[in-house]
N, C-alpha and C positions, 0 to 999 in steps of 0.2 A: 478784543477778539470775540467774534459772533459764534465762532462755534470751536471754543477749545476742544470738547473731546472729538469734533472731526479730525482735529489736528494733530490730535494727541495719537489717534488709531491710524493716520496719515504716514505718521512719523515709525509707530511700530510696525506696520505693513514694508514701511521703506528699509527697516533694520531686519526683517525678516526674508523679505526678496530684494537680497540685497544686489544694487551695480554701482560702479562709479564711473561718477564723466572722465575721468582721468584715462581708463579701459574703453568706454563706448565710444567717445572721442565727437559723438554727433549731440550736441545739446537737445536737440529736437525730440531724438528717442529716451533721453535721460527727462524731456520736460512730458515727454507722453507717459512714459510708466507714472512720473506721481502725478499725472491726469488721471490713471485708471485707477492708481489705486486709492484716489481720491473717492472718483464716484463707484468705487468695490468697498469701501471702507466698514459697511456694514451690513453688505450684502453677503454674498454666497461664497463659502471657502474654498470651496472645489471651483467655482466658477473662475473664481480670481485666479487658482493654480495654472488651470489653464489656459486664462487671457496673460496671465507673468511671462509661463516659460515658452509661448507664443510672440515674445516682443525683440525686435529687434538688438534692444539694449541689453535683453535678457541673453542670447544666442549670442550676440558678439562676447557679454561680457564671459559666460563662460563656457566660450572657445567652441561653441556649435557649431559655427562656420566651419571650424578644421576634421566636424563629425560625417565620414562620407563613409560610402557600404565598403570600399576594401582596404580602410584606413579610420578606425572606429574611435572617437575621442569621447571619453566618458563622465567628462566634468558636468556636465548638464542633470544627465540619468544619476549621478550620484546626487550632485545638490539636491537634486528631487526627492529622493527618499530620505536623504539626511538629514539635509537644513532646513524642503520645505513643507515635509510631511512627517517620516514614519517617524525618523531620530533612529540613532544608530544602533544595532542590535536586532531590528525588526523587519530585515531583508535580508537575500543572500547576494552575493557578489555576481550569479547568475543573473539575478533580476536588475543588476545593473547593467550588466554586458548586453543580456536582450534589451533593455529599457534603451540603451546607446542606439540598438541597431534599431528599435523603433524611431530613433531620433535623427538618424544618418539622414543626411541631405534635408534639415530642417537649417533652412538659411538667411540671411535678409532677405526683405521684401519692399515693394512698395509703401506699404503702411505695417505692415505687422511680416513677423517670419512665415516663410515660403517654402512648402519643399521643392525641391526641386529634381525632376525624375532622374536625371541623369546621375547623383548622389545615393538616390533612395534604397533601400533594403525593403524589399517586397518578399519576403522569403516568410516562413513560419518563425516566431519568437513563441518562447516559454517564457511566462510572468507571472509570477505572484502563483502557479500552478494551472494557470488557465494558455492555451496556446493557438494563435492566430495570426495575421499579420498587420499587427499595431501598429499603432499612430499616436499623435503625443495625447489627443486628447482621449483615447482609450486606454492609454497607462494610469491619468488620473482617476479615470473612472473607475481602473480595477483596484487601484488605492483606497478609495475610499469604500471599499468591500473589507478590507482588514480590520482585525479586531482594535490592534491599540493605534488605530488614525487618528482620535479626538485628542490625544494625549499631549505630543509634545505642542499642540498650538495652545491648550486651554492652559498649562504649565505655562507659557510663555506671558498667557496672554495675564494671569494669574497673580506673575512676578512684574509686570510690568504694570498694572495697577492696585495690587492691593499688597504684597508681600515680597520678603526676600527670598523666601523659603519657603512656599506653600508646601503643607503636605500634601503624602501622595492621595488620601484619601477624600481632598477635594478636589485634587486634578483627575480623580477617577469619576469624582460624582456630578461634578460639571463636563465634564469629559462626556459622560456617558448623555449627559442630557443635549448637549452639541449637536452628538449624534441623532438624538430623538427628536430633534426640531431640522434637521436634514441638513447641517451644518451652515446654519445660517446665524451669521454674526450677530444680527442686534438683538435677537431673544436671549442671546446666551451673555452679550454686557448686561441685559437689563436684570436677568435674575442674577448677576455676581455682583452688578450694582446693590439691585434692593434686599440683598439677604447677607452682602457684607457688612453694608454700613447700617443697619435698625440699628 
């Protein structure tokens, strides 16, 4: 293997936005996501947030198709904030409900999800305290304006190569330095790399 740790951060991107072929049912979109998140693997976190829950595989798998303005399905807007950002605790149940209607009529596409007008919610949402009429890729952007956003991924990313248990006070301290490099993956392995194992 030429390049274990691409594989290795391959394989944790794929455990983190998480779909299965089983749900997507199109092999094609199930081989495109670990295409991007191959060539994401140690680029831009935010960036990858929103090329994931822009994917086909991603909107079928949780149920976006069935998200339309006067029938609002919220599995997407939740995953967002729970599983692939804040962690739970650090939103309100509002900013899921508007983050849905930001997402209503976000559906398959040719290549990537599509909104499509006829579904759409055009109206004002309230998010995160800021209020406009958002889009998926201005949910992630006001995400990543919160205070504890570096947290559950550098946690994640923490236990999945150096510990069972990190504490919290290097999930805070590489956390916060995440942040300070514009949450951009390979600065933030290289110093957990070279200042866990000296």
């Amino acid at each position: 293997e030429t390049f274990p740790l691409r594989e290795k951060m391959v394989l944790f991107w794929h455990n983190h936005f998480v779909s299965t072929s089983q749900k997507v049912k199109v092999n094609y979109w199930v081989y495109q996501n670990n295409y991007l998140l191959r060539e994401h693997a140690f680029g831009n976190f935010k960036q990858l947030t929103k090329v994931m829950i822009q994917t086909n595989a991603m909107v079928r798998y949780l149920d976006n198709v069935d998200n339309k303005k006067d029938k609002i399905n919220e599995n997407l807007s939740r995953e967002l904030l729970e599983l692939f950002t804040l962690g739970i605790g650090n939103y309100s149940e509002e900013d899921i409900k508007n983050g849905a209607r930001a997402l209503a009529g976000l559906n398959l596409g040719p290549q990537e999800a599509a909104y499509r007008k006829i579904f759409e919610d055009n109206g004002d949402k309230n998010y995160f305290g800021k209020t406009g009429n958002f889009k998926a890729d201005d949910l992630v952007d006001s995400k990543y304006k919160q205070k504890n956003i570096p947290y559950l991924i550098t946690r994640k990313i923490l236990k999945w190569f150096v510990y069972d248990n990190p504490k919290e006070e290097l999930v805070t301290y590489y956390g916060d330095y995440f942040r300070k490099v514009n949450f951009e993956i390979e600065p933030l392995l290289v110093k957990i790399f070279t200042e866990e194992f000296d």
